[in-house]
Structures are given as C-alpha cells and as structure tokens.
VEXDREN-2710 file (C-alpha; in Angstrom, 1 decimal):
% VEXDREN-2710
k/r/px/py/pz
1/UNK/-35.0/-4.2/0.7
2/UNK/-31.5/-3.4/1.1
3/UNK/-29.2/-2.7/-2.0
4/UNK/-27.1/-6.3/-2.3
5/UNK/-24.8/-4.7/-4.0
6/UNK/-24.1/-1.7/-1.6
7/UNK/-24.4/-4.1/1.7
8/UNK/-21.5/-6.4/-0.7
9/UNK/-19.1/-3.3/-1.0
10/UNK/-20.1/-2.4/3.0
11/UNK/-18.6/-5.7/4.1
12/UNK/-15.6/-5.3/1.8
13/UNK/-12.3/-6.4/3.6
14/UNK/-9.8/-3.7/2.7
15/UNK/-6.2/-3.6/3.8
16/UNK/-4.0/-0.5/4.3
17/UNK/-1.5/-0.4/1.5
18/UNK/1.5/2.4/0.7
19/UNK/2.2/4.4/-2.4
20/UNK/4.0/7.7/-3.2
21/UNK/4.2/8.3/1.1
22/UNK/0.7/7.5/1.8
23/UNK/-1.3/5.3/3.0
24/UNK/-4.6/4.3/1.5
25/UNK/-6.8/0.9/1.3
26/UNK/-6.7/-2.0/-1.7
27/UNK/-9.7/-5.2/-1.9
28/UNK/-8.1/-8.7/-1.9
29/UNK/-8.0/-8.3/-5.1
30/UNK/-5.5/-5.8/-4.5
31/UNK/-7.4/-2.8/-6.3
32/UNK/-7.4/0.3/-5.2
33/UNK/-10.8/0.9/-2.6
34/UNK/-9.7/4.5/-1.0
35/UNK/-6.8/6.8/-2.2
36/UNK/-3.3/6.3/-0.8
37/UNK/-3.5/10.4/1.0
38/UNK/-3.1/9.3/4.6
39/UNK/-0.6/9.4/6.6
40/UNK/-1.3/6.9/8.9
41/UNK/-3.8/3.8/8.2
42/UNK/-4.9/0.7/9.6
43/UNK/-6.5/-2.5/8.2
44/UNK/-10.4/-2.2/7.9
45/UNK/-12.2/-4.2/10.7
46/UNK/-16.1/-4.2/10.7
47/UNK/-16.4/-1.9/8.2
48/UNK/-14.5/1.1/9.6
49/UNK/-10.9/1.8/9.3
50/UNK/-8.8/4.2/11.4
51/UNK/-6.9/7.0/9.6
52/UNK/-4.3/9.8/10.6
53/UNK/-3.9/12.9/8.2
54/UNK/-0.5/14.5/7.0
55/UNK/-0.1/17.7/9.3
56/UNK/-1.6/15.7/12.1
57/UNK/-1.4/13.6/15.1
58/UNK/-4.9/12.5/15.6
59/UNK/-6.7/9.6/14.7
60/UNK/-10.4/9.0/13.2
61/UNK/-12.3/6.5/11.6
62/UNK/-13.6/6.1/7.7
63/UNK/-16.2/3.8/6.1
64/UNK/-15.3/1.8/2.9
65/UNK/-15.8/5.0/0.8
66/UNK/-13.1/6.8/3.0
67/UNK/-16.0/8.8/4.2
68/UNK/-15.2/10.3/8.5
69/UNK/-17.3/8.4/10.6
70/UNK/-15.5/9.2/13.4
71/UNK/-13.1/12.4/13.5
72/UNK/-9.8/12.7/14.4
73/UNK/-9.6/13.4/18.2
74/UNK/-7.5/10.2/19.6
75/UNK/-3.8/10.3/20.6
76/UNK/-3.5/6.4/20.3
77/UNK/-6.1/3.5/18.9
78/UNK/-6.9/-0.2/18.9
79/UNK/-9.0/-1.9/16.1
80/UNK/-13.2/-2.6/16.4
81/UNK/-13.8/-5.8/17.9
82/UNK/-17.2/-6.6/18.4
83/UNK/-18.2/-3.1/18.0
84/UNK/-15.8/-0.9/20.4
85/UNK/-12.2/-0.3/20.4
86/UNK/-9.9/0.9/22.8
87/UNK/-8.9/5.0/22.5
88/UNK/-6.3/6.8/23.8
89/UNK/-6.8/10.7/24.6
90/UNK/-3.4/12.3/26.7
91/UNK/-2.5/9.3/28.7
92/UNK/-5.7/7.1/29.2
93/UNK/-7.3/4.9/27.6
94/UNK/-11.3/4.3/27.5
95/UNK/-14.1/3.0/24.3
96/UNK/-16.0/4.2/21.6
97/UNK/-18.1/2.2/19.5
98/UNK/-18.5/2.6/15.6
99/UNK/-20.4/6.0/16.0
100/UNK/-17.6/7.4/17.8
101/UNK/-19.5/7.9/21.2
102/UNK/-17.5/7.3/24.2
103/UNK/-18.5/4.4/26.5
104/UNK/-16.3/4.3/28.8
105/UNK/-14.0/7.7/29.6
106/UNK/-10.7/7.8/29.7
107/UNK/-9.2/6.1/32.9
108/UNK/-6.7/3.3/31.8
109/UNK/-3.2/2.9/31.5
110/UNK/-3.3/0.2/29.0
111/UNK/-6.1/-1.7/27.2
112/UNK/-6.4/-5.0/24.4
113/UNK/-9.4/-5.1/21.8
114/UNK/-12.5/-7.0/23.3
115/UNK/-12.8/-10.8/22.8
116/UNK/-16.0/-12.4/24.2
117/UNK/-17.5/-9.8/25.5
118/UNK/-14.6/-8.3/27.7
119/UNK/-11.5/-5.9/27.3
120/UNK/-8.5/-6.1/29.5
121/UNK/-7.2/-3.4/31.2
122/UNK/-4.1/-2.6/33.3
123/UNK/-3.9/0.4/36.2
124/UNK/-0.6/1.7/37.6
125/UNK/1.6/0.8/34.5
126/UNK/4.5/3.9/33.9
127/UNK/5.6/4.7/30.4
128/UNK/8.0/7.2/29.2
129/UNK/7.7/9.1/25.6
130/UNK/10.3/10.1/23.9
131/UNK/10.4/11.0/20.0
132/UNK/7.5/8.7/19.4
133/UNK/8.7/6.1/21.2
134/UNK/7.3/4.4/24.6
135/UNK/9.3/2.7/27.2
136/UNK/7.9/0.6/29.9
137/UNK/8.8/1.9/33.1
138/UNK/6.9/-0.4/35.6
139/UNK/3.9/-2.5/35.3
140/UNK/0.6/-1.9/37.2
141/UNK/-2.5/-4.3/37.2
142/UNK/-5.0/-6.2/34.8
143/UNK/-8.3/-7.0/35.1
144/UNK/-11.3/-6.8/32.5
145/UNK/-14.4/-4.5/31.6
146/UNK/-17.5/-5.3/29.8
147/UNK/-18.7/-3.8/26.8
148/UNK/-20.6/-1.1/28.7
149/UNK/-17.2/-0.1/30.2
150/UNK/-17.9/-1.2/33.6
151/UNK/-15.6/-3.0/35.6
152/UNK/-16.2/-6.8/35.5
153/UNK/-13.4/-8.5/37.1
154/UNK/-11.0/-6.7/39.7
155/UNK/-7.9/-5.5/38.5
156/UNK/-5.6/-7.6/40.5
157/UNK/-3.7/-9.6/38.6
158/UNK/0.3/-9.3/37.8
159/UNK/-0.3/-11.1/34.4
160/UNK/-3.0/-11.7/32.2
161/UNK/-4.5/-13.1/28.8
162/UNK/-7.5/-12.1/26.7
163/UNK/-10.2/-14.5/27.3
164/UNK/-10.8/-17.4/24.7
165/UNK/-13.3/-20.2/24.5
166/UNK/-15.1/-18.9/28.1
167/UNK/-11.6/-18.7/30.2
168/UNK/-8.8/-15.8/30.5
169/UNK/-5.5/-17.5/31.8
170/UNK/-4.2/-15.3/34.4
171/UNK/-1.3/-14.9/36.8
172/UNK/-0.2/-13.5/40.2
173/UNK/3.1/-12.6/41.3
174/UNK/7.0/-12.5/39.3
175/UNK/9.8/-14.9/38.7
176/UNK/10.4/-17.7/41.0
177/UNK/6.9/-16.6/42.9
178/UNK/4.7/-16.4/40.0
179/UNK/1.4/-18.7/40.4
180/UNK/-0.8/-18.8/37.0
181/UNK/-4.5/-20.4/36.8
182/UNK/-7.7/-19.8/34.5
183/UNK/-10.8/-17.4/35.4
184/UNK/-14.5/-17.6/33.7
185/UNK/-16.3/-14.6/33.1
186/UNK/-17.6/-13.9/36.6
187/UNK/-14.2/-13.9/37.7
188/UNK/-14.4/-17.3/39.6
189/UNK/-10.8/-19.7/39.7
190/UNK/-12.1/-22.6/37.9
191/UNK/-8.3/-23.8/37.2
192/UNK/-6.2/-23.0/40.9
193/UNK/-3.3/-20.7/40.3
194/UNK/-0.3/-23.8/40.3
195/UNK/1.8/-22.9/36.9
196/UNK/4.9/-21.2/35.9
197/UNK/3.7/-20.2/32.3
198/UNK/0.2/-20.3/31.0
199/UNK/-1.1/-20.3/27.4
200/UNK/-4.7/-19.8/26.4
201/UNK/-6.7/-22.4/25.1
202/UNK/-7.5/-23.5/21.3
203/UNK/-9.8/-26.5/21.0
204/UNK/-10.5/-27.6/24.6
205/UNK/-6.7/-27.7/25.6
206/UNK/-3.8/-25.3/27.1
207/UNK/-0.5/-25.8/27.1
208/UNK/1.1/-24.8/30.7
209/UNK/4.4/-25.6/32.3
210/UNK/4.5/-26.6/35.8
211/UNK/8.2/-26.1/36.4
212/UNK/10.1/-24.4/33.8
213/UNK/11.1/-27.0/31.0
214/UNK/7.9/-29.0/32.6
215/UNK/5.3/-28.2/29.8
216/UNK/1.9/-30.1/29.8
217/UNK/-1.5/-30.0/28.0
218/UNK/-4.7/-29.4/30.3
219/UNK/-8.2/-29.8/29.5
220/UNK/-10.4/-27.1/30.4
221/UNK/-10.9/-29.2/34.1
222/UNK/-7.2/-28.5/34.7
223/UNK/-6.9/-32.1/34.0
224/UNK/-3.2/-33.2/32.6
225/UNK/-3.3/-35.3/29.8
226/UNK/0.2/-36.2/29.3
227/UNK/1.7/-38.0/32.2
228/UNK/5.4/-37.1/31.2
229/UNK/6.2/-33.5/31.0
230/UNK/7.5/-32.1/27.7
231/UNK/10.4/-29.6/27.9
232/UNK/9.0/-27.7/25.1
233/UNK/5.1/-27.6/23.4
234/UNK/5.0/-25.1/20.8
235/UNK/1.2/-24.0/19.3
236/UNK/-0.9/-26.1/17.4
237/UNK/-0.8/-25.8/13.5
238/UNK/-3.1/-28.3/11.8
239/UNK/-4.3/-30.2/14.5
240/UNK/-0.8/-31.1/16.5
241/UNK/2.5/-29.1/18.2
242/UNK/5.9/-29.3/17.9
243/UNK/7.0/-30.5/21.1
244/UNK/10.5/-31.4/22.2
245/UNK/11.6/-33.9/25.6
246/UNK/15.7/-34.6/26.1
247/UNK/16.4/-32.4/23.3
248/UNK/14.8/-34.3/20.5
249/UNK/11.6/-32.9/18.5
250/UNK/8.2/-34.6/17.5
251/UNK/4.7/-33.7/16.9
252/UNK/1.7/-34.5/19.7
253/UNK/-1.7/-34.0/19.3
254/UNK/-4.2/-32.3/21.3
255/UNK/-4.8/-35.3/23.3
256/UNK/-0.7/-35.4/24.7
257/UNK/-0.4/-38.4/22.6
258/UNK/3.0/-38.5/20.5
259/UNK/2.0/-38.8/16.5
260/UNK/5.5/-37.9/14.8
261/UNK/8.3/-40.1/17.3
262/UNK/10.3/-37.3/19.2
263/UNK/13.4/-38.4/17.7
264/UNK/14.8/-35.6/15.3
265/UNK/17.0/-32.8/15.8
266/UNK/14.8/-30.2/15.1
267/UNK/11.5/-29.4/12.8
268/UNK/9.4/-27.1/11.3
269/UNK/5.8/-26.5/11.5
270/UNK/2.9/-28.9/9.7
271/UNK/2.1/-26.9/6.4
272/UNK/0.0/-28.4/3.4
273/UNK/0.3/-31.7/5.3
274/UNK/3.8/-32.0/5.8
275/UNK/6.4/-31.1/8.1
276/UNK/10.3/-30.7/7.5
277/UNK/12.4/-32.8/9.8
278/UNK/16.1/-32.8/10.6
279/UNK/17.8/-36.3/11.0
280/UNK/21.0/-36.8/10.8
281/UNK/21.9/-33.0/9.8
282/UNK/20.0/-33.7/6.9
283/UNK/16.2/-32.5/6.2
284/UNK/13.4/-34.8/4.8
285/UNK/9.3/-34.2/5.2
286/UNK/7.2/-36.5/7.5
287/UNK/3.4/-36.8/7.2
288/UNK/0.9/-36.1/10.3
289/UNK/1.5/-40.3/10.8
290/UNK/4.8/-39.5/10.5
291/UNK/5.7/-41.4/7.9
292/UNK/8.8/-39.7/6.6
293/UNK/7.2/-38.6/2.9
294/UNK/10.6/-36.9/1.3
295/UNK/13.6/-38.5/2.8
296/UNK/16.1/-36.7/4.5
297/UNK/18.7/-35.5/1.9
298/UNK/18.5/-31.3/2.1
299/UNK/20.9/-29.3/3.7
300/UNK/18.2/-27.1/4.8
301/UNK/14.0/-27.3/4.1
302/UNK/11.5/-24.5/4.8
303/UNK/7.4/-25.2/5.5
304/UNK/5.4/-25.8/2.5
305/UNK/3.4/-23.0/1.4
306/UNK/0.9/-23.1/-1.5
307/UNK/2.4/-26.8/-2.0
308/UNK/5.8/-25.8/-2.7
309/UNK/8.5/-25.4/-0.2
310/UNK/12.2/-24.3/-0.1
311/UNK/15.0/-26.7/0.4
312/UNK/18.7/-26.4/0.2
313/UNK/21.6/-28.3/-1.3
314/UNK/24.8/-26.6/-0.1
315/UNK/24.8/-23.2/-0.4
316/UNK/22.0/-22.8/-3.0
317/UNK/18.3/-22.7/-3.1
318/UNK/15.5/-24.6/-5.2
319/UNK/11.6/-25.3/-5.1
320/UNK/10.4/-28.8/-4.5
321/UNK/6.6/-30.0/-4.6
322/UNK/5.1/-32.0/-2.3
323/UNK/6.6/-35.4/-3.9
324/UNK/10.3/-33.9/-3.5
325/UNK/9.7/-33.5/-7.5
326/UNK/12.1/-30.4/-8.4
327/UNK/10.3/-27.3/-9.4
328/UNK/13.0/-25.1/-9.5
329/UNK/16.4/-26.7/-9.3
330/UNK/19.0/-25.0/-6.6
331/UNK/20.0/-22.7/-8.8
332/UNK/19.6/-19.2/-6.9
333/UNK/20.8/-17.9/-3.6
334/UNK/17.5/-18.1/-1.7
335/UNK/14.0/-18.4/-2.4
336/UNK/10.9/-17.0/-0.4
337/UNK/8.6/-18.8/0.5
338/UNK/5.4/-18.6/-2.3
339/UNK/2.3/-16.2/-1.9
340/UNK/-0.5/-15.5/-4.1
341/UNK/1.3/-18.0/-6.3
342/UNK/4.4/-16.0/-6.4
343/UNK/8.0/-16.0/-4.4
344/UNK/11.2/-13.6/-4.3
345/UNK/14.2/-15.1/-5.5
346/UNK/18.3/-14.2/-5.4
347/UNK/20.5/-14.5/-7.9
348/UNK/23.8/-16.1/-7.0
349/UNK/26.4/-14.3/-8.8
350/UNK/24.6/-10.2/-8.7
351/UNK/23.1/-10.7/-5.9
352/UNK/19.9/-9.3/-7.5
353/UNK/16.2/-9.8/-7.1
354/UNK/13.3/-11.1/-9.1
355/UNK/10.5/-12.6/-9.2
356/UNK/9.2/-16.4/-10.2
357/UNK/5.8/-17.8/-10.6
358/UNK/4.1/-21.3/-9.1
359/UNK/5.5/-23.1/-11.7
360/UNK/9.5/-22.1/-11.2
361/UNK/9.2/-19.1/-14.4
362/UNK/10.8/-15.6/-14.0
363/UNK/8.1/-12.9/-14.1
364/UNK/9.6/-10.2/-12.8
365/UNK/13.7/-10.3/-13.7
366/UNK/16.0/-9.6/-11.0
367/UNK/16.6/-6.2/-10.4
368/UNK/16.0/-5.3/-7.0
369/UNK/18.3/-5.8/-4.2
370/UNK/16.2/-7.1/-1.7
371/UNK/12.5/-8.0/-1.8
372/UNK/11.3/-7.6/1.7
373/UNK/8.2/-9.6/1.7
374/UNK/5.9/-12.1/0.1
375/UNK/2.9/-10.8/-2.4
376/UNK/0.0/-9.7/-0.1
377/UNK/-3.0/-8.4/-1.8
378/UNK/-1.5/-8.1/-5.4
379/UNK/2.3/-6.2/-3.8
380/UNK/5.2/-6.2/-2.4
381/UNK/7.6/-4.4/-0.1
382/UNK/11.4/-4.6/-2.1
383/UNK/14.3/-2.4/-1.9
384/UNK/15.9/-0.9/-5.3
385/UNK/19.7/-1.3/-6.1
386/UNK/20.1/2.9/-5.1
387/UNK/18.2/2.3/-1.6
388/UNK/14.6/3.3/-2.3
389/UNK/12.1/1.5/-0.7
390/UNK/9.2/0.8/-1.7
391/UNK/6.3/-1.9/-3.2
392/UNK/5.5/-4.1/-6.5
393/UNK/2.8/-4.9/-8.2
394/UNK/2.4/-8.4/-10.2
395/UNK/3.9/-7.0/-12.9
396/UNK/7.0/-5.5/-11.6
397/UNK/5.8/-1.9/-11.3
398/UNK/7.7/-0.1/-8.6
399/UNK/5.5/2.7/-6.4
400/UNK/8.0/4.0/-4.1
401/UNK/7.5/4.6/-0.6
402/UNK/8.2/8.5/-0.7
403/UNK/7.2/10.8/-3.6
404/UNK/9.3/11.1/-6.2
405/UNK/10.6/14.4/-6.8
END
C-alpha cells in the first residue's frame, strides 16, 4: 500500500513565491515547500512545477521536493494540463508529458494548454524579439491537436477559443466580415458561423453578439433565449451577469430573464450575495432578488469580499459588513479589499501603509508606501518608503525582492 502520507505531500498545491531575488514554492499555508534559488518559477500543476536557473535561459520541470524531473532544455513553457504542456524550443512549439518525452515535435507557432482532450494551435503567426520582449507581427491560423499530437481539426480558422463543455467557439474572417459559430470535437459546425463576437460557454449558455452592441445568450442548440438584445452581458459570477440595455445596468440570469431591474447607472459584480449598485450617483447593495439590501448612500462601494466590502464617503475610505454595519469607519485614504482575513490600508495625512485585520484592528502599522496586493498564501507584494520592493508576511516581516547587500 502506498505511503498516505507521501501520496498527501505528492498532491500538495504549491505556489511560486519570491524572496531575496529568487523564486521558490510556499503550501497554502504559506510555508516554505522548496527554497526560494530560482530564477524563474511557476505555480505547481499536477505535481510538477517549471523552474529556470540563475545563469540560464532554459526551462525544466521539478516535483514537490524540487527534485528535476524534466531538465532544462525549453526556450518558452505552458503549464501541465491533463498531462502534457506546450514547449517551446527556437521558434516552435510542440508537447511533453510529465516524463519530459516529446509527443509532438516542434512545429507550431503558438499553442494554449489542453482542455478536454485538445490543444489549440496557430500556423503562420510572425513575432519579433527584442530584449525579451515579443511583438505580434501578423496572425496565421488555429486549429486543434489531440493529446497524441496529431492534428484533429484543420487549422483554418481566423479566431478561435479553447473548447469547454464539448464545443470550441470559433471564427472566420476580420472586422466588418468576421462570421463566429461553435465546433464539437470532430470538427463538425453544430452552431452556423452568424456572430460578431463569441464567448465560450459556462453552464449550458454563451453569451454572443449578433451585431455589435446586440449581445444575446444561446443555448448549446444556438437557440436565443432573450428576445431583446442586450448592449452589454458581462460573465456570470454567482449564477447571473451584469448586463446593461440603453445605458442602464442589471443582473440576468442564465435563462436571459432580468432578476436585478436594469435601471442603475452602473454596478459591480455579485460577491458574498450582494452586489453594489449606483442610483442616483449614490451606491447601495442589492440582493440576487434585487432587493436593494444597503441603501444607496456611499460615494463609492467596492464587491464584498470575505463579507466585508469597501465604501466611500467623500474622499475617505471605511469597511462595512454585509448589514451596512460600520466595521471600520472612513477614516483612511483607501482600503483593499480583504484576503486571508486581512486588507492594506492608507493613512490620510502620511500617506503610509499598514495593515488591518477582519475585524477593523491595525496589525501591521503603517509604514510602507504602497502595498501592492492582497495576502495570498500567508504574503504580500508592498513597496517601502526608500523604493524597495518586495513581500510581507502576516507579521509585517519584510523579505525584499533583491538581496540585500
């Protein structure tokens, strides 16, 4: 029988992190898995994480104990999905899967990471490199292989998507000419190429526009379910969409069906339940009913997150829960939104940064002058008064980006 414990720390997500100039990996947790010595490092994806050496330019693999599985030999990577990922070598791109063997050469001029059993590809795309940088010259065309690297649907399309939930939206010809349908797997037109703009579809339903500012939802039969075109549908967060018609915003759900009246002047997205809504030039919070929850009376309201969300009154920040009870009155200069139960804030007056917990305390007293981000994994990017950059722990402990001298 298989160690538990040894198959437990196999399957150990583990995130790239940066300390002292390197790269290395940290749990969820945020401790420390694999040694910040890397130059280069991306986030661990079944099991295996690609790695780049100081004093090199090539890319390799590592298991959870930062052991080579693969060695560096690629020019340019992609992460494993569904055991391959896309590797460059010179100017092409082919596939290795988690032993590092090669299943399908180099030949490509672009390729995504697999989803559902297939990995797009492009031909005839020109780049130029420059210092590090590319620049896209011209595009070529997309069509998709299969996870033995063999071609499985022509590459003859202008535009494409990744497939999801059995279908790959895909498009032919630019601007005013451009025609954009669904394909299956085989490759067969099971929605005719009739759109401007295509999404791909989450939960049975796509969001395409017929005419620009035309936006509808389709079922997966091409069918349009709502009658009257939207002039705006964004993506679905919690079960329904922002969607705007004659300039005013709403929510509908996947059915097309209006929930929250499109009647406001603009909104957020549906977070912990609520949404923020402008009426008036005044923000409140509406429920997925759209009963209005926290009436409209901030000069400015951020999504919930972690139950607590940023509002303004005038020019100064505060924390409300989801009652519109006061957490932190708008006392500071701005306030991130909350992570791993803790946000950034600003002082007013100094202009400095610190640190408060979920319920409105300073942990960390303001002495940064900007903190980048929001906690991920236990840190956080900031930047100190004299320019370093660099990241925090939950106790305020700075490891800067570059080595100290």
């Amino acid at each position: 029988m298989a160690d538990v414990a040894a198959v437990a720390e196999a399957n150990e997500v583990l995130h790239s992190t940066l300390r002292f100039g390197s790269r290395g990996y940290v749990n969820d947790q945020g401790e420390i898995r694999i040694a910040a010595k890397y130059k280069c490092a991306r986030g661990f994806t079944e099991g295996l994480g690609w790695v780049m050496e100081h004093g090199s330019d090539k890319w390799g693999a590592i298991d959870c104990h930062g052991k080579y599985v693969i060695e560096p030999r690629f020019d340019d990577i992609e992460v494993f999905s569904e055991g391959l990922a896309p590797v460059c070598m010179g100017e092409k791109w082919g596939v290795v899967d988690k032993t590092g063997r090669m299943v399908c050469e180099p030949f490509y001029d672009i390729m995504w990471t697999y989803k559902e059993g297939l990995a797009m590809v492009e031909v005839g795309a020109k780049f130029r490199r420059t210092e590090g940088e590319v620049e896209a010259l011209a595009r070529g065309k997309r069509g998709f292989i299969d996870a033995n690297g063999n071609l499985a649907i022509p590459v003859c399309y202008d535009s494409a998507m990744s497939f999801s939930e059995g279908l790959a939206a895909v498009c032919i010809g630019k601007g005013a000419e451009r025609k954009c349908g669904y394909i299956d797997k085989t490759g067969r037109v099971v929605i005719p190429l009739r759109f401007n703009f295509t999404h791909s579809f989450d939960e049975g339903v796509a969001a395409v526009s017929v005419r620009p500012r035309e936006m509808h939802l389709i079922t997966r039969s091409g069918e349009l379910l709502n009658k009257e075109p939207f002039d705006f549908i964004a993506d679905f967060v919690g079960g329904l969409a922002m969607a705007r018609r004659g300039g005013k915003y709403g929510f509908i759900n996947r059915g097309g069906e209006v929930v929250v009246p499109l009647r406001y002047e603009r909104c957020g997205s549906f977070c912990c339940g609520l949404a923020p809504v402008c009426a008036d030039g005044k923000w409140g919070y509406v429920d997925a009913s759209g009963r209005m929850v926290i009436p409209p009376q901030y000069d400015d309201a951020m999504d919930f997150f972690e139950d607590r969300a940023t509002v303004a009154m005038g020019n100064r920040r505060g924390v409300i829960d989801k009652k519109g009870a006061w957490i932190v009155r708008p006392v500071y200069r701005d306030v991130k939104p909350f992570s791993e139960g803790l946000a950034g804030f600003m002082e007013p007056e100094s202009g400095r940064c610190g640190v408060l917990d979920s319920e409105g305390r300073v942990v960390i007293s303001p002495r940064f002058d900007l903190i980048i981000s929001g906690f991920e994994h236990g840190l956080a990017y900031v930047r100190m008064p004299d320019g370093r950059g660099g990241m925090i722990d939950r106790s305020g402990k700075f490891f800067p980006l570059e080595p100290e001298e």
